[in-house]
N, C-alpha and C positions, 0 to 999 in steps of 0.2 A: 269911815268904813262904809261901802255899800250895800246895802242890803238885797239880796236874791231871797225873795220868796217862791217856790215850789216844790210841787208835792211827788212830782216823776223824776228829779235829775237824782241821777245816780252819778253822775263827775261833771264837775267843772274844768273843760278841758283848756281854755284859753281867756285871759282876763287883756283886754284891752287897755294897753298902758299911756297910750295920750289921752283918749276921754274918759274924765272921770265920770260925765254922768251918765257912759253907758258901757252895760258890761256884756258881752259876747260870749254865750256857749255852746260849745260842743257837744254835746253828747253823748257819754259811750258808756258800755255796762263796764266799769269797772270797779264803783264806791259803794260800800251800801249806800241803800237810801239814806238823801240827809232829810233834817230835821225842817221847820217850814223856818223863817226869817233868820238863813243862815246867813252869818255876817264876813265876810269874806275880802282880803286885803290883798293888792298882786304887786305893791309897788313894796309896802314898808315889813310884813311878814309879822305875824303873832311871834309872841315869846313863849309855847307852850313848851313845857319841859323836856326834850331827845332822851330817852334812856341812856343810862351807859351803860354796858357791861364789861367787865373785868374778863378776859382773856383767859388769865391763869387760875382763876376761881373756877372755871369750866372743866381743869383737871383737878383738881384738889385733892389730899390724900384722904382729906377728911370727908366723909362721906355725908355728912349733914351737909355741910360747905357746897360743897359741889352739887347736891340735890338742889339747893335754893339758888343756885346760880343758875343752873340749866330752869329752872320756874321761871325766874327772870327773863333768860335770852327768849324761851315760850311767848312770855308774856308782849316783849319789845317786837315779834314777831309777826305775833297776832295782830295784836292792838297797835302796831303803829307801823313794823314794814319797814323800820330802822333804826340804827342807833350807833353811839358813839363807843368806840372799842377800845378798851385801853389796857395795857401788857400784853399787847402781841406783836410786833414790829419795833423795836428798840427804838428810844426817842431818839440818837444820834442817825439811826439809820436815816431815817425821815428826813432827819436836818439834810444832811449829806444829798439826798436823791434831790430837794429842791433846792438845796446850792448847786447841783447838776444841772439840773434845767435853769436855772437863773443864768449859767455857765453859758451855757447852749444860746438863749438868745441874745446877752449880752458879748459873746466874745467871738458872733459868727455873725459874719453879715446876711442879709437880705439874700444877695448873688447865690453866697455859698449855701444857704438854708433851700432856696429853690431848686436847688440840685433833686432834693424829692417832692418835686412837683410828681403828681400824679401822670402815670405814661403808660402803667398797667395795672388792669384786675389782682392781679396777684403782687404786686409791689407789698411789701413788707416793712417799709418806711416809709412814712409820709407827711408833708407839710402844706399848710394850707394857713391863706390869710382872709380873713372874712370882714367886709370892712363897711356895713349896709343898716339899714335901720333895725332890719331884724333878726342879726348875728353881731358881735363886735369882737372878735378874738385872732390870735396867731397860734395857731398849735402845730404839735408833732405825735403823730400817731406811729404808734410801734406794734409788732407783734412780740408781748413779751414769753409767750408761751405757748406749744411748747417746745420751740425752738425762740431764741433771744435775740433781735434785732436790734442795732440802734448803730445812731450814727459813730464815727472813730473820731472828731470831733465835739466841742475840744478834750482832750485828753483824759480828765478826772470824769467824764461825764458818764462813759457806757458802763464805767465801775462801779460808782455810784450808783446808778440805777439800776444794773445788776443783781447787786447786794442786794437792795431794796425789793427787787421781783422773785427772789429767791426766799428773801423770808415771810411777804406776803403770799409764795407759795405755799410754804409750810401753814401758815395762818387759816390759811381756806381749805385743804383737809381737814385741818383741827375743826374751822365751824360746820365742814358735812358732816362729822363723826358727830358732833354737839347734835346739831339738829337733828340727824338720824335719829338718836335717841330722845329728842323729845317727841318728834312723830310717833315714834313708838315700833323705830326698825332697829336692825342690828346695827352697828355704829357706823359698818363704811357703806352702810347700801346707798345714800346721796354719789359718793364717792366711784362707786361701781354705776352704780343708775348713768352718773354724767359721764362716764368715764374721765374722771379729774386728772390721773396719770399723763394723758395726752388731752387734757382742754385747753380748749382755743382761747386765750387769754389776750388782749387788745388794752393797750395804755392811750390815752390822751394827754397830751402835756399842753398845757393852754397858758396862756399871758394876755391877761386881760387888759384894756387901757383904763386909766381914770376916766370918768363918765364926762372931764372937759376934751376928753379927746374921743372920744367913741360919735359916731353917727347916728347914736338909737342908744335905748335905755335898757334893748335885748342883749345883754353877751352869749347865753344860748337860749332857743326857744325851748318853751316847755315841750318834754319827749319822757317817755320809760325806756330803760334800755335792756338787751336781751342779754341771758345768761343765766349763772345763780346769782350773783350779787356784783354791786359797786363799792370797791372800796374809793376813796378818796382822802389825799392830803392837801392840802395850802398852804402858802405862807402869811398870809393875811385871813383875817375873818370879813365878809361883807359881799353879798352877792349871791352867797346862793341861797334857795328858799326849796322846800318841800310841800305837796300837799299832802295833807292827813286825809286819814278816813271820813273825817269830819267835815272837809270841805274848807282848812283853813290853808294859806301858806306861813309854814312854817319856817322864819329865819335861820340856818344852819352855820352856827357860831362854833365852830369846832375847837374845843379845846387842845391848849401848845401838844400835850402825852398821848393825844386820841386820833383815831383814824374814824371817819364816819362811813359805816356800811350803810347801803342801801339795797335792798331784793330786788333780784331782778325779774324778767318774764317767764324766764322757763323755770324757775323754784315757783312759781304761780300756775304756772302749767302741772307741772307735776306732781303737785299738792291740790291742784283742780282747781284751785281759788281759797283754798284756806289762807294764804301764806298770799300777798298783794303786793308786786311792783306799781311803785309808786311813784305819778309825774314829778318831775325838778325843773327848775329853771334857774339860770342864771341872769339876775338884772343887776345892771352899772348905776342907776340910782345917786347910790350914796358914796360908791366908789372913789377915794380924795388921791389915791395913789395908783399905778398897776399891781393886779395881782398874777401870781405865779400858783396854779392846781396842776395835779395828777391825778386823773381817773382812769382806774381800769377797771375795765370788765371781765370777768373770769367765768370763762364759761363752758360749757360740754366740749365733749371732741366734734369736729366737723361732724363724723358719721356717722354720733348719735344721737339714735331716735327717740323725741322728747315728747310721751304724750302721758296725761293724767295716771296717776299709779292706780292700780286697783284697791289697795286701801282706800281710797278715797272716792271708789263708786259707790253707790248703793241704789236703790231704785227712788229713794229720795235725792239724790246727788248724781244725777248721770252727768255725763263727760262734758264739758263745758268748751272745753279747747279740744281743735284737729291736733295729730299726732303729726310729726313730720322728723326729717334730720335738721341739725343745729346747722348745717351750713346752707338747705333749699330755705331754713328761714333766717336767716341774713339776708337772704337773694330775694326772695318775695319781694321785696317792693323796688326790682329794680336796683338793689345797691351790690356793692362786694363785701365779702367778706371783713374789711380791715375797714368798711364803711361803721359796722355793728350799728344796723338800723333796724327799730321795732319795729315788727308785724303784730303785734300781741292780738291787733285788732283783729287780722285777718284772721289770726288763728281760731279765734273765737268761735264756739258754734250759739248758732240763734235760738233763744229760747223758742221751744214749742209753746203753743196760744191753743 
């Protein structure tokens, strides 16, 4: 482990993965302050405990029940910015969406996959191979919501993942009404706030190589990504890692029944900062096999405008982040929409001195 001793980093934003004996940071306000001789790992990932939460204990009829689950999701919220979620998206659906994508690259060539090369800003499908020291992946990006894109290739495949976007639709209602009320609003004001009816919902479908075949130890560089949350499945465990508040990376071992949520920028935006999207990265490492992931991103409607709720001003608490629309900040740094790239930074207002 190396040790970073300092008394101003507030994130560690980049860990240098060929030398060990030096470590490179970024700085940006987005952690609290850590602690001094914080011990910090970017290749092998701590084992500190992911929360889980149980899905259907979030409606429960029992009112005790459902009071100490919704503490719970509070708690995984607060304190950690993710967690693993289980009885919300049926374990066969799961199965089925990544024998879809397994489908997909195994039963389509190369030729036929670069059909969605990139040709326009608004393309709605898209494939891309990244083949370099610091990216290593094949993926297919889709618009899952809220309208449903995917390739008619091969046959089981748009059904499959269909299914799958329809019921992690329902899912992500369910956890804006959850959170709503742990914030302390009425149940669908996240829901209304994002306008979730028509949010702009974006899939990643990735196939990573074993690390004897990758060019680099990066499959994806560390990033946040915009929206209210990431959900994500795999078919293997090994490669992705989380940083905590704490300043560690966290290995994300996702269990067979669970889906691993992760908050995104604009639920940090609109909570002002109570509620932290938090960096991920993917590293090949230890990778013995290829992996197969699905990340989407679920998030406000293009046209709306996402800036800190007034709940969460005070004159001790003023507005932390610029207000903008969900699609001028996709665009902010130069990307498109179906890019779904973080501004979080730019969003940021500068603390007064």
């Amino acid at each position: 482990m190396t040790k970073l001793t300092s008394k101003t980093c507030m994130q560690i934003h980049h860990l240098n993965q060929e030398t060990s004996s030096t470590l490179i940071c970024a700085f940006k306000f987005h952690f609290l302050s850590m602690a001094n001789n914080l011990a910090v790992s970017a290749t092998d990932g701590c084992d500190d405990q992911i929360p889980t939460v149980d899905y259907s204990l979030l409606f429960s009829e029992d009112q005790n029940e459902r009071a100490k689950s919704l503490e719970h999701l509070g708690k995984a919220c607060e304190e950690f910015g993710f967690f693993y979620l289980i009885n919300g998206v049926e374990e066969s659906v799961v199965e089925a969406a990544l024998k879809g994508i397994s489908d997909f690259f195994e039963l389509t060539n190369q030729e036929e996959r670069s059909e969605y090369l990139k040709k326009d800003s608004m393309d709605r499908i898209r494939w891309g191979l990244r083949s370099h020291a610091g990216e290593n992946r094949e993926y297919l990006k889709v618009v899952a919501h809220p309208q449903y894109h995917c390739p008619t290739k091969p046959a089981s495949f748009r059904d499959a993942i269909g299914v799958y976007f329809k019921g992690m639709h329902e899912v992500e209602l369910g956890l804006a009404r959850a959170i709503s009320k742990i914030l302390g609003y009425e149940k669908t004001y996240i829901e209304k706030e994002f306008r979730l009816e028509a949010g702009f919902d974006v899939s990643a479908m990735n196939l990573y190589p074993p690390s004897f075949q990758s060019k680099g130890s990066i499959g994806v560089p560390d990033h946040t990504d915009p929206g209210f949350f990431v959900s994500l499945i795999q078919d293997v465990n090994g490669g992705l890692q989380v940083l905590s508040h704490k300043g560690s990376w966290i290995a994300v071992n996702i269990p067979s029944n669970a889906i691993f949520i992760n908050l995104g920028d604009h639920l940090e935006i609109l909570s002002n900062g109570k509620y932290k999207s938090h960096i991920h990265q993917v590293v090949l490492d230890n990778n013995q096999v290829k992996r197969i992931s699905m990340a989407t991103l679920h998030g406000p409607s293009l046209n709306t405008v996402v800036a800190p709720a007034p709940g969460f001003i005070d004159d001790s608490r003023p507005p932390a982040y610029r207000g903008m629309t969900y699609k001028q900040s996709l665009e902010l740094n130069g990307s498109d929409e179906i890019d779904v790239q973080s501004s979080l930074d730019q969003l940021r207002i500068p603390l007064a001195i």
